[in-house]
FIBA-176951 format. One record per residue: x, y, z of N, C-alpha, C, CB in turn. Coordinates in steps of 0.05 Angstrom, whole numbers, padded with zeros to 5 digits, always signed. Glycine has a CB too. Layout:
FIBA-176951
XYZXYZXYZXYZ ...
//
This chain:
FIBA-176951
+04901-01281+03860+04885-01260+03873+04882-01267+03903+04857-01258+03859 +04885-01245+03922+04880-01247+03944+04850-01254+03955+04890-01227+03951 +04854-01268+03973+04824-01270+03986+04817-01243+03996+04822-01292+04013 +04829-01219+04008+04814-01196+04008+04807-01190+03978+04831-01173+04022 +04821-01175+03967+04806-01176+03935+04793-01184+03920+04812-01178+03923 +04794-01210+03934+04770-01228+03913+04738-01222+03935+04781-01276+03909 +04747-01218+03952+04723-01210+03970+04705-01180+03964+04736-01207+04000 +04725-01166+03964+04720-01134+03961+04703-01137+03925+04759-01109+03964 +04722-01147+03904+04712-01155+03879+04684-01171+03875+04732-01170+03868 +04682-01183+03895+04651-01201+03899+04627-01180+03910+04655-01230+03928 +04641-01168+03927+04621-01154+03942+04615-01123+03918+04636-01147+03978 +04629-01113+03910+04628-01091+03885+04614-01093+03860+04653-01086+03875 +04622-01132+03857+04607-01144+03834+04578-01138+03834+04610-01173+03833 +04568-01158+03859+04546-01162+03865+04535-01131+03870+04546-01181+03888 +04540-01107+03880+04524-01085+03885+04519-01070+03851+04541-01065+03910 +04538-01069+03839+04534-01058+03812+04520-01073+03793+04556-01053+03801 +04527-01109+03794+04503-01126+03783+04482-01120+03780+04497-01145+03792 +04458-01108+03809+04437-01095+03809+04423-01078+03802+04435-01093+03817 +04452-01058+03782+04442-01034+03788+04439-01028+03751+04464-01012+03812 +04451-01043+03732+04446-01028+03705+04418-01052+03689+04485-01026+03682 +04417-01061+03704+04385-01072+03690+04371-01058+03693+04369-01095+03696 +04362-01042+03709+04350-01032+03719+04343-01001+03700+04361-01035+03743 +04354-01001+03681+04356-00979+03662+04342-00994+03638+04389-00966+03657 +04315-00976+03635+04303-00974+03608+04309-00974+03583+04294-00958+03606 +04315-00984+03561+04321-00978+03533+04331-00952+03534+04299-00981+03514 +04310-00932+03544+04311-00902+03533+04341-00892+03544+04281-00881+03546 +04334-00898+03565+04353-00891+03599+04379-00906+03584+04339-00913+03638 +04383-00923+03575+04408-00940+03577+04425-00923+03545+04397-00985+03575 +04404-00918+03530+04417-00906+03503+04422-00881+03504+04401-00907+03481 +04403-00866+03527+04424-00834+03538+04449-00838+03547+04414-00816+03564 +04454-00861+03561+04480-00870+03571+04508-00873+03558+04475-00891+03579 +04499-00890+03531+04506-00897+03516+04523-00870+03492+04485-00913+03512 +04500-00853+03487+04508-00830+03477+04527-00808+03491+04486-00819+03473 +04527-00807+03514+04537-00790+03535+04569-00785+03531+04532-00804+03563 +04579-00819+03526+04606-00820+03512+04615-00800+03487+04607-00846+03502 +04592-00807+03474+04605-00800+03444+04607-00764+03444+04580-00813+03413 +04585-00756+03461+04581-00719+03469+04600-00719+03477+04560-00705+03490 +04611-00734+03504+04635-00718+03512+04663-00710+03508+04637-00722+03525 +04666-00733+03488+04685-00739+03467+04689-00717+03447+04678-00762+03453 +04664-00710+03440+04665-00693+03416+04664-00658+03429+04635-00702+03393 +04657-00659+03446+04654-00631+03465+04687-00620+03469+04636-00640+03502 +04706-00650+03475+04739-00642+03483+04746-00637+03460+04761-00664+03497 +04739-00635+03440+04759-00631+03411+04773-00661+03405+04788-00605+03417 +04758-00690+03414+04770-00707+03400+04771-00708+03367+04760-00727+03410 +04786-00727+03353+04786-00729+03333+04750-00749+03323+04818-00741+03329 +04734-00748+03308+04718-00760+03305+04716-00787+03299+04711-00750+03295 +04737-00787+03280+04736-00819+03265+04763-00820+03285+04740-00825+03220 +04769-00827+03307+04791-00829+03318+04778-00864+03327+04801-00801+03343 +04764-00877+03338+04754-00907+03344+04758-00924+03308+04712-00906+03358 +04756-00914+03279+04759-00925+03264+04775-00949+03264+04762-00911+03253 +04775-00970+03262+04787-01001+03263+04805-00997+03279+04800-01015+03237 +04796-00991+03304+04810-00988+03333+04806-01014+03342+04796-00965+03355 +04827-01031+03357+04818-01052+03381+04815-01045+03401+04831-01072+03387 +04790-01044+03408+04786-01026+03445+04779-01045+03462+04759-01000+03451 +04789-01036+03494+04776-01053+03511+04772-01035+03537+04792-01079+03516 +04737-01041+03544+04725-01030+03560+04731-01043+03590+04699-01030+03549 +04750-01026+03598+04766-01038+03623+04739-01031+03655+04807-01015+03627 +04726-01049+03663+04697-01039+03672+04670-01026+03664+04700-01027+03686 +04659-01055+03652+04651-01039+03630+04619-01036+03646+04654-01057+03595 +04614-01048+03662+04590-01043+03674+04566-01062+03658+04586-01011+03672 +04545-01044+03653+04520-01059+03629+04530-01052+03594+04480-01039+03635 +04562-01048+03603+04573-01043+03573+04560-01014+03550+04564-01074+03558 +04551-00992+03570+04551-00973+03552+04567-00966+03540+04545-00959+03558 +04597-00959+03550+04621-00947+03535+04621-00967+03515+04650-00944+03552 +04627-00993+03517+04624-01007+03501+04611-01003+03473+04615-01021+03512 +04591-01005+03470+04565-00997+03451+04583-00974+03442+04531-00988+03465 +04581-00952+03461+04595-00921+03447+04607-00925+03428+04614-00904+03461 +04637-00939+03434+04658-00948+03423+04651-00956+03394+04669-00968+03439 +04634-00975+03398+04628-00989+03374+04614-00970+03350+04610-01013+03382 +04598-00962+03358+04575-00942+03345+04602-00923+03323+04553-00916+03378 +04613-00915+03353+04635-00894+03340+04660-00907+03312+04656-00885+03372 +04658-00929+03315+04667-00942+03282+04685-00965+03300+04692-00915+03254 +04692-00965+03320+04722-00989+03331+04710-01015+03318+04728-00997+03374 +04723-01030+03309+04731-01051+03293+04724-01079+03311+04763-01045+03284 +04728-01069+03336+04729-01091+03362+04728-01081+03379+04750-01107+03368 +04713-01087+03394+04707-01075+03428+04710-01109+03444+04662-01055+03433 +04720-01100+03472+04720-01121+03489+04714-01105+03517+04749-01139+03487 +04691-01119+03532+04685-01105+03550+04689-01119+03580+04658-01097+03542 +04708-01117+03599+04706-01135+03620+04698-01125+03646+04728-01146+03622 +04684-01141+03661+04676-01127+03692+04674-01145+03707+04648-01111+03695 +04676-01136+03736+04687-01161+03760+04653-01175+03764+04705-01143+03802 +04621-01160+03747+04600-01180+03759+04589-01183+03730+04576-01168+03787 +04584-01213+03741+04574-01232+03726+04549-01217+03714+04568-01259+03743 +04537-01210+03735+04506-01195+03733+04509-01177+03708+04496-01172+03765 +04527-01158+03710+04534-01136+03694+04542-01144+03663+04557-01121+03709 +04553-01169+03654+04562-01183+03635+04531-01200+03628+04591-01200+03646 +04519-01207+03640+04504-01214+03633+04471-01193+03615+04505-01228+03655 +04469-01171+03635+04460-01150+03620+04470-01137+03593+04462-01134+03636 +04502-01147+03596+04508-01126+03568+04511-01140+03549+04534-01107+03568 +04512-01164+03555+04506-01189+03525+04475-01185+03518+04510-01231+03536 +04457-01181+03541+04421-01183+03540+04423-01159+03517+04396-01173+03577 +04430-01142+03519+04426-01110+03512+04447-01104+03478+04443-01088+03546 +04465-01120+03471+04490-01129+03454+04473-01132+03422+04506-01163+03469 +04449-01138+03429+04443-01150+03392+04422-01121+03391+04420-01194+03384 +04402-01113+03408+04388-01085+03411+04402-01064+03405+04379-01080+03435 +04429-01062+03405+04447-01037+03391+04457-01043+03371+04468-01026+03403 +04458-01064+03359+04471-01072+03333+04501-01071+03332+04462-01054+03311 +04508-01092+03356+04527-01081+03355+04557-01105+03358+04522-01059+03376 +04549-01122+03335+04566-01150+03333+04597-01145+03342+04566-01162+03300 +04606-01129+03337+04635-01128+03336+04644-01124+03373+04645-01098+03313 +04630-01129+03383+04628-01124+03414+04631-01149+03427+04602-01112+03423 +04646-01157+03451+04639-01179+03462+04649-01182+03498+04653-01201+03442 +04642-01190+03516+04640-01181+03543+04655-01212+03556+04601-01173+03554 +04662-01202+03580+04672-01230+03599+04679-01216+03630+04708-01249+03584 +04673-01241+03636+04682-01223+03669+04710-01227+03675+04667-01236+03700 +04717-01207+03682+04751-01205+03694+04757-01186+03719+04772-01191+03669 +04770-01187+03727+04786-01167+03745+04807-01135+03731+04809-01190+03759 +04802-01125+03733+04819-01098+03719+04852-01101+03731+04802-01062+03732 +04853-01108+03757+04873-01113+03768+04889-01132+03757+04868-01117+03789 +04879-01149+03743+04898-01176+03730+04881-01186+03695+04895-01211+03761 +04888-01168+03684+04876-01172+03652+04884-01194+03637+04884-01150+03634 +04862-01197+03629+04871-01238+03613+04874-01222+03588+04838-01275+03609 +04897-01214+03582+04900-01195+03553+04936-01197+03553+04884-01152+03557 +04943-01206+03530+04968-01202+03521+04981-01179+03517+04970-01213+03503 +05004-01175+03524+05012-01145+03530+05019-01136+03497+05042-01143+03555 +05008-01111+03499+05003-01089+03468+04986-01092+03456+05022-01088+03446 +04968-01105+03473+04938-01127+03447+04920-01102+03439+04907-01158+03470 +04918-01071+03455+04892-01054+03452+04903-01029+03442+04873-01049+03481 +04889-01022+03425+04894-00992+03407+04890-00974+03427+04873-00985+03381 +04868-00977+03434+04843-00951+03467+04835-00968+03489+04799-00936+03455 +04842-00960+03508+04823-00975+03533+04808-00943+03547+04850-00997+03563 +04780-00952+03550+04764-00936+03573+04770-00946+03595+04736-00936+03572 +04768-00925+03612+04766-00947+03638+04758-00918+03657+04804-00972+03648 +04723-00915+03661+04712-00893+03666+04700-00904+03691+04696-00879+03644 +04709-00884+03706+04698-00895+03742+04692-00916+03750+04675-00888+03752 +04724-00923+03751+04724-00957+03758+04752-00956+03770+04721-00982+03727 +04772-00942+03767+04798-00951+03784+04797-00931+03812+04829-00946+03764 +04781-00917+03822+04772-00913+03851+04758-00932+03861+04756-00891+03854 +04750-00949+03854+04730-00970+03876+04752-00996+03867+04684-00976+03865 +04787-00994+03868+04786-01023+03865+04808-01018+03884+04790-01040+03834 +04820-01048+03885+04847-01040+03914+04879-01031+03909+04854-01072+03934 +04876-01022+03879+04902-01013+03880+04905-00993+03843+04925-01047+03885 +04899-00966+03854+04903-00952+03825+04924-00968+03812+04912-00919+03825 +04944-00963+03826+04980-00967+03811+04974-00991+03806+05013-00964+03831 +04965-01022+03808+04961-01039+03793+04950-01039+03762+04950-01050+03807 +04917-01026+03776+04899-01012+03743+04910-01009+03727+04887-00986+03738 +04926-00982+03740+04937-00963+03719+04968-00987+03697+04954-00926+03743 +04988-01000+03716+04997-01013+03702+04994-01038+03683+05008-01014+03713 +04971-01046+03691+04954-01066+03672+04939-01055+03645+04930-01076+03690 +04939-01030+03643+04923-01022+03631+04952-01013+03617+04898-01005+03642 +04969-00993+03624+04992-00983+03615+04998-01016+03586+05018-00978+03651 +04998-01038+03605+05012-01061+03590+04996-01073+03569+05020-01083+03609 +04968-01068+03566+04960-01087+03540+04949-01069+03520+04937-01111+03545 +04960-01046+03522+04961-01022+03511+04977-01020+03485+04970-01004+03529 +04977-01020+03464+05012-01028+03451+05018-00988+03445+05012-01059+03404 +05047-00993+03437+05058-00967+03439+05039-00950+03407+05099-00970+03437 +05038-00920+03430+05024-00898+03419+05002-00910+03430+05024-00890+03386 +04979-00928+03437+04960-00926+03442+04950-00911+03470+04956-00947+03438 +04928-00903+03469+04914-00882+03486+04892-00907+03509+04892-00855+03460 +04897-00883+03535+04873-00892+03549+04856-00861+03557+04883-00912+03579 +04824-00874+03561+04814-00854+03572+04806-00856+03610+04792-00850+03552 +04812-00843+03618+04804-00843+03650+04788-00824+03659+04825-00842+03667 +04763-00844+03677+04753-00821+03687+04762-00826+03728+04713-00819+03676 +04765-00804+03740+04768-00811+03773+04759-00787+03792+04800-00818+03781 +04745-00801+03807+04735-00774+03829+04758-00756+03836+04722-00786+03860 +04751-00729+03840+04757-00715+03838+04771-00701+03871+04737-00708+03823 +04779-00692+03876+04771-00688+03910+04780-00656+03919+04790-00715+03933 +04766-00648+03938+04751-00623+03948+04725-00620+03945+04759-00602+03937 +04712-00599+03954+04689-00589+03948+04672-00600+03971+04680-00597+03921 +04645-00606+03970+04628-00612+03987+04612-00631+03983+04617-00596+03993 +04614-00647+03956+04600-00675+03946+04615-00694+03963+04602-00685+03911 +04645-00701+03961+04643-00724+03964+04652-00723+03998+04661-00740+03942 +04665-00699+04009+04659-00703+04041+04626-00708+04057+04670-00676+04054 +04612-00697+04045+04584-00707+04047+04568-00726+04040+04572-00695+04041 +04584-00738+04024+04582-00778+04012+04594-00789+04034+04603-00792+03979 +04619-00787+04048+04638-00797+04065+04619-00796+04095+04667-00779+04064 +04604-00791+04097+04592-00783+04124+04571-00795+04116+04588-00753+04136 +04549-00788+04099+04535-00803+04092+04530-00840+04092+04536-00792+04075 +04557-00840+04072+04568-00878+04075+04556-00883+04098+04605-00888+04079 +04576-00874+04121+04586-00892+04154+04543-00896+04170+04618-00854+04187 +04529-00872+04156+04493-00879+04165+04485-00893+04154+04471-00861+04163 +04480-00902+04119+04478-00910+04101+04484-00939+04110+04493-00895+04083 +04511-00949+04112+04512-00975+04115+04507-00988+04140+04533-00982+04107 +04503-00961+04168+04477-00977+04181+04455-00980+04183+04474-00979+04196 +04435-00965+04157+04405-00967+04153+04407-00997+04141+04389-00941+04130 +04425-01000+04123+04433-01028+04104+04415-01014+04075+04416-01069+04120 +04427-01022+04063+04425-01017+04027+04391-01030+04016+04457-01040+04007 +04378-01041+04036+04347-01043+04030+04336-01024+04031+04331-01057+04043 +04340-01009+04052+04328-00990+04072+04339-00958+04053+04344-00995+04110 +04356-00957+04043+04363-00939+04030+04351-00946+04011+04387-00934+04027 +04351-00965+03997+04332-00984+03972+04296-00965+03971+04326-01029+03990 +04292-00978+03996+04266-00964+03999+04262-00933+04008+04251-00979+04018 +04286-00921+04007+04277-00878+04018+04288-00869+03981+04315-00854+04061 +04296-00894+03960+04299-00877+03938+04268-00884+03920+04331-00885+03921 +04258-00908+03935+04241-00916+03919+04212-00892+03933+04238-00954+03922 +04212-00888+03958+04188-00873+03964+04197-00845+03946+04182-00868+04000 +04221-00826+03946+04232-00808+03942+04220-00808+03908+04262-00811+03952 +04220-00835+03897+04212-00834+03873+04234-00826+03854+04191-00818+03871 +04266-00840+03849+04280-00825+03835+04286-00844+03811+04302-00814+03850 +04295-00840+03788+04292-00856+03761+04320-00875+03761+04291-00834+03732 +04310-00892+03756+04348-00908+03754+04370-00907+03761+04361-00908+03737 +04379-00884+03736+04396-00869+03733+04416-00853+03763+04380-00852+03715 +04387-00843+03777+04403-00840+03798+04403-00847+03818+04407-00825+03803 +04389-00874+03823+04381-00901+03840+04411-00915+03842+04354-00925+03822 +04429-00910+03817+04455-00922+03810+04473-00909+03825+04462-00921+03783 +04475-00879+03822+04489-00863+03840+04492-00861+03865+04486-00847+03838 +04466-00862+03878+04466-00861+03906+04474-00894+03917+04434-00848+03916 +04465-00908+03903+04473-00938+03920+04507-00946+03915+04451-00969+03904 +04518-00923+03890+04542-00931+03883+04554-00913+03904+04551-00929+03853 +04548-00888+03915+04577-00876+03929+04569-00889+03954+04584-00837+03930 +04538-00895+03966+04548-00899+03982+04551-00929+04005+04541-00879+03987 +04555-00946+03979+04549-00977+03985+04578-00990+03975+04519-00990+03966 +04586-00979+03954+04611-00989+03937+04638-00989+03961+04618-00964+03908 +04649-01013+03967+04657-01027+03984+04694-01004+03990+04656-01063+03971 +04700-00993+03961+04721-00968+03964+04716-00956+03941+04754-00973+03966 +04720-00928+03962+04711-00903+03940+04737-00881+03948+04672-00886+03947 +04752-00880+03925+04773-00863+03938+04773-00829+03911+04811-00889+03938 +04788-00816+03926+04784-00785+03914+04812-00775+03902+04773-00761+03940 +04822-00758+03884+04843-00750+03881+04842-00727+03867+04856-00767+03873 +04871-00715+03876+04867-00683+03875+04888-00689+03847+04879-00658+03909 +04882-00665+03829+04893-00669+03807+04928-00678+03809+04886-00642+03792 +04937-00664+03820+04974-00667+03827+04979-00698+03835+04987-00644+03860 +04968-00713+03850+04968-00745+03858+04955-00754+03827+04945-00756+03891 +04935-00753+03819+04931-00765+03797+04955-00760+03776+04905-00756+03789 +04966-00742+03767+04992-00731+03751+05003-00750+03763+05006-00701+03753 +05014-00749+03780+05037-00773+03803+05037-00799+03784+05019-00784+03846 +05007-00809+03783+05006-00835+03792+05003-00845+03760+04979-00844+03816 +04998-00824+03741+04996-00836+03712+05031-00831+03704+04968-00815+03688 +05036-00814+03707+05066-00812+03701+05085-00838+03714+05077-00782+03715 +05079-00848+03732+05083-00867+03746+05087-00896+03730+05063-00866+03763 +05068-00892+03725+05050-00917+03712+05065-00918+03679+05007-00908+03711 +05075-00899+03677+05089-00889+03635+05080-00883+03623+05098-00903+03613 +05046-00871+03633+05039-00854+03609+05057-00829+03603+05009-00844+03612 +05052-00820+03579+05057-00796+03563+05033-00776+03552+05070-00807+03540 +05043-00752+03556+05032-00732+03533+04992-00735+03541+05044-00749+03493 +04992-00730+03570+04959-00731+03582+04952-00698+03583+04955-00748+03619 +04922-00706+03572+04909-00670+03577+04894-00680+03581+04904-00642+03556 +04874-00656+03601+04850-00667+03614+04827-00654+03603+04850-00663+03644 +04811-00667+03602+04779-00651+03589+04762-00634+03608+04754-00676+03581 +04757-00614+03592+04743-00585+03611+04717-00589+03604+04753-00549+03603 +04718-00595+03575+04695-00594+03562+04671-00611+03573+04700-00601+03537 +04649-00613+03567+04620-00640+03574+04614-00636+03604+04631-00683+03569 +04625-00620+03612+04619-00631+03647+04588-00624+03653+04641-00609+03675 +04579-00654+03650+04542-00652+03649+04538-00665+03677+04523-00675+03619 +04550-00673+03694+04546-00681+03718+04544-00654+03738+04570-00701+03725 +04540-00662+03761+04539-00646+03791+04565-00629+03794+04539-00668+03819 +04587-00634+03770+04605-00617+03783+04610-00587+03756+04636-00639+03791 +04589-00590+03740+04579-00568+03719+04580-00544+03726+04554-00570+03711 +04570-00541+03758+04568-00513+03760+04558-00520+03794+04544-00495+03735 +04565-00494+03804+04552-00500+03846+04526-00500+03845+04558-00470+03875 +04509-00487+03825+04484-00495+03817+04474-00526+03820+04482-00487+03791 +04490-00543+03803+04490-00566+03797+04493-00586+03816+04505-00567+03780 +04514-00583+03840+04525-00591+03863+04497-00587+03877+04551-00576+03875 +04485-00566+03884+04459-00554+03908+04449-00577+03894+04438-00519+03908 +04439-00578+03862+04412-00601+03860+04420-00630+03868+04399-00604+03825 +04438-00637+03855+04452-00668+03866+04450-00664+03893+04485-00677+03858 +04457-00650+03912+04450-00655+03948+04421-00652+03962+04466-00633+03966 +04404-00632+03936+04377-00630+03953+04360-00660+03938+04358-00592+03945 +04375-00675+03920+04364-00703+03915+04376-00720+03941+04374-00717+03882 +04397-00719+03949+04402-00731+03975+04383-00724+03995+04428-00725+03984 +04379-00704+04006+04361-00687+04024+04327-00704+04020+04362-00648+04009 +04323-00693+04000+04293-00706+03980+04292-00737+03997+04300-00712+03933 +04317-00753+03985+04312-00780+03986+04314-00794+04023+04338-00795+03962 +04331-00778+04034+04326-00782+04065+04304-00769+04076+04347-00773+04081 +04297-00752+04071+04263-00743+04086+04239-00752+04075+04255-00711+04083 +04249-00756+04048+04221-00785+04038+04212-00807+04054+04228-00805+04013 +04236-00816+04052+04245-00838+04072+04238-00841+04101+04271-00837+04073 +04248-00819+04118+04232-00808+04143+04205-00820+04141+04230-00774+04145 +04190-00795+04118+04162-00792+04124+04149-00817+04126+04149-00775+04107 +04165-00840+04104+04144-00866+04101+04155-00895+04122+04145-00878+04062 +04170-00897+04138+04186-00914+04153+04163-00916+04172+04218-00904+04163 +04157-00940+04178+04150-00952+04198+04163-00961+04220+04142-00967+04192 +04188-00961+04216+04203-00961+04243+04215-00935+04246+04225-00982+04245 +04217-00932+04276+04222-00905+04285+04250-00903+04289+04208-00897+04311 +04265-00916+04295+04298-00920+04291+04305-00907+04264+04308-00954+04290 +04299-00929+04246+04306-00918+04216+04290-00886+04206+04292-00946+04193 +04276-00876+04231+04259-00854+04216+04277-00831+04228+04223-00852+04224 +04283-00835+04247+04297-00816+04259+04323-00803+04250+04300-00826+04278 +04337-00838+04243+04372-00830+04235+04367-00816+04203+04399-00866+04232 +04339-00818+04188+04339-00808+04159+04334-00787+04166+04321-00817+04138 +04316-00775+04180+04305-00745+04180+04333-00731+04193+04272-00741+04202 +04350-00742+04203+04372-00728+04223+04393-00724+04193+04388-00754+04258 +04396-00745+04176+04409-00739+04153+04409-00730+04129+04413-00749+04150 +04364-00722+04131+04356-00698+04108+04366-00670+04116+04320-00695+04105 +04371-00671+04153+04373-00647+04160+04408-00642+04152+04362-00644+04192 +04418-00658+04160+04445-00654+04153+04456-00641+04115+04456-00687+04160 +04450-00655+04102+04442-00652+04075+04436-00619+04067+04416-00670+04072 +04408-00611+04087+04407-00586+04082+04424-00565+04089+04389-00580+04087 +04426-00580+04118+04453-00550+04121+04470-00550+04104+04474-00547+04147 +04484-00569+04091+04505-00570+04075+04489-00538+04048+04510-00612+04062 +04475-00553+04038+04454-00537+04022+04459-00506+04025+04423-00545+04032 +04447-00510+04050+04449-00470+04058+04472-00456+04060+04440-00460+04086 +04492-00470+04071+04527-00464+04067+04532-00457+04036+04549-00496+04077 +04524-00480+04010+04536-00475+03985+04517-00450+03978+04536-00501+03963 +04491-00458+03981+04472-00430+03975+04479-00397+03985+04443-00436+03989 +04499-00409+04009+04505-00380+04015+04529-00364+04004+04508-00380+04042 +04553-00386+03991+04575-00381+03980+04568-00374+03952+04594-00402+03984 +04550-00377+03939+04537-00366+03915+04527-00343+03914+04521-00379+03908 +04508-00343+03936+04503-00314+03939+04524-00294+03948+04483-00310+03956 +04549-00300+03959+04566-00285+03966+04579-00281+03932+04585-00299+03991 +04579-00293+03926+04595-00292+03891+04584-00270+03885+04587-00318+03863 +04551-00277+03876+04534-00252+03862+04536-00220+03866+04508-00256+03870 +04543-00233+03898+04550-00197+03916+04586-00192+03907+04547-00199+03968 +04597-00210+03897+04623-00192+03893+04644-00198+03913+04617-00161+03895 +04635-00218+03935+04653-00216+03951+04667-00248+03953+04640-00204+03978 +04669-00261+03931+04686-00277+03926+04688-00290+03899+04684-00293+03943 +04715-00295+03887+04706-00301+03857+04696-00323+03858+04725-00300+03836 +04697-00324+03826+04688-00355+03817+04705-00383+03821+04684-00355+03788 +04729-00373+03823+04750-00394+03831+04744-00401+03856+04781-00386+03829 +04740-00385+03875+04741-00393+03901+04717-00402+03907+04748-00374+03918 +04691-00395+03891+04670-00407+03894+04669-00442+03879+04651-00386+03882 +04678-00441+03861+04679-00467+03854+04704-00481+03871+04681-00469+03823 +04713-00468+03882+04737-00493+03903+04731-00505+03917+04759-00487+03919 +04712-00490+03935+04693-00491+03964+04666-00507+03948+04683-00450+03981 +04658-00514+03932+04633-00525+03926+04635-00543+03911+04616-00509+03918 +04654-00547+03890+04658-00558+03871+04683-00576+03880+04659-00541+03850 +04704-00567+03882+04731-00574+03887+04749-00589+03855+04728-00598+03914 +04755-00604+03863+04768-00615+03831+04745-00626+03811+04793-00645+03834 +04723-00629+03822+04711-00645+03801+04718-00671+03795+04713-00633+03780 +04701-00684+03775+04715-00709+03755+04745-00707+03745+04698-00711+03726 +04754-00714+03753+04777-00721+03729+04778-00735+03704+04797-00733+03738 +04773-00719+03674+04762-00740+03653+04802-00731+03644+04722-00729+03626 +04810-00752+03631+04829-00739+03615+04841-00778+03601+04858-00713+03639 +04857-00763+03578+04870-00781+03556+04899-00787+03559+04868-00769+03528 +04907-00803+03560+04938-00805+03554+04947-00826+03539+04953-00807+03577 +04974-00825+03532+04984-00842+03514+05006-00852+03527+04989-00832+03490 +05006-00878+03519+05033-00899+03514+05059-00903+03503+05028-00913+03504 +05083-00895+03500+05103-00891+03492+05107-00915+03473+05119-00886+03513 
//
């Protein structure tokens, strides 16, 4: 491993380490479930994990993990580049009942796994923040054995979330990630999306892809026979509805922030970036209301607001 990589991997470790303890029992088992909904929403097969060997390629505090298991797999293996995060999902491992599970820290980029060893690998929003898809993807391609499936999830790109994350970042990492720490904590927001905001905009690479490059890069790689899931989309990219609330929580959490800062530096560049936030706001609010009036469809409304969305989709191994 390179000393950049192992740097970027330290520094990714350590920010996500922080962030799934920090989830409640309750909070961590919605998480947990989220999998199995969305699974069953695409028309998967149900008993499809039955004496599956899976491995949770970033597994985080090991929700997919758990999923997996719950869902019948025979063996789950869950690996992630922080210690922190492995350490949570062992804490959390006997509270789901869920022996057949077991965690280690690794790199996704270089898998301590013998090639054809896994029936399923997940590997859900985790090969955008690392330094090389086409590595992922061929690591994952290799301890895969033939016919076996992976699931992927990857940002999506267009729309107005993640160019407004991208701007956001470059303020963000000069308030420093305390300071953002403290405009989610005045803002008052639950975990859940304490995780989001410190992940797009602290996570050391965050990259986007438009469906045709993603096709590129799995075909690339030797998958076969991939369809993508329409179904479950319970995130911000559900509907332009959905997008407005995810940005007026950005908005929310920088003018909170403003109002309670004792320093006037840091009060200024937040209130300048609640304001930013909203215009964004009034732009999508206005392309909606142009919808309602007839004067643009829904395609074009969700292109301009939405853009590709998540990319959730399955493929298989030859």
């Amino acid at each position: 491993m390179s000393s950049t990589q192992r740097a970027i991997e330290d520094r990714t470790g350590k920010l996500f380490g922080d962030l799934w303890h920090r989830y409640d029992d309750q909070l961590f088992k919605q998480s947990v479930d989220l999998f199995g909904a969305r699974w069953r929403t695409n028309g998967e097969p149900e008993d499809f994990f039955r004496g599956k060997r899976c491995l949770d390629a970033g597994c985080g505090g090991g929700r997919f993990s758990f999923a997996m298991a719950l869902m019948g797999a025979a063996s789950v293996v869950g690996i992630d580049v922080s210690a922190e995060g492995i350490a949570d999902a062992n804490r959390r491992r006997e509270a789901m009942g869920a022996n057949q599970v077991s965690f280690r820290q690794s790199t996704l980029i270089e898998l301590p796994f013998d090639d054809g060893e896994f029936d399923f690998v997940c590997c859900s929003g985790v090969l955008h923040h690392t330094v090389s898809i086409e590595r992922g993807l061929s690591e994952i391609h290799r301890v895969l054995k033939p016919g076996g499936r992976v699931y992927l999830l990857l940002y999506g790109a267009g729309g107005v979330y993640w160019p407004l994350t991208l701007v956001l970042r470059s303020f963000a990492q000069r308030l420093g990630a305390a300071e953002v720490d403290r405009c989610i904590g005045a803002a008052e927001l639950p975990a859940n999306k304490r995780r989001t905001v410190l992940d797009d905009l602290f996570v050391p690479i965050l990259e986007t892809y438009t469906w045709e490059r993603l096709e590129f890069l799995v075909r690339e790689a030797g998958f076969t026979n991939w369809h993508r899931w329409t179904g479950g989309q319970l995130d911000h990219e559900s509907s332009p509805q959905a997008v407005i609330a995810e940005l007026q929580i950005r908005a929310d959490l920088w003018n909170a922030g403003a109002a309670t800062s004792p320093v006037r530096a840091a009060s200024d560049v937040e209130a300048g970036l609640g304001r930013l936030c909203e215009n964004v706001i009034r732009v999508a609010v206005a392309l909606v209301e142009q919808r309602q009036a007839g004067l643009i469809s829904d395609e074009e409304l969700r292109t301009a607001v939405i853009g590709n969305g998540h990319h959730r989709l399955v493929a298989q191994r030859l």
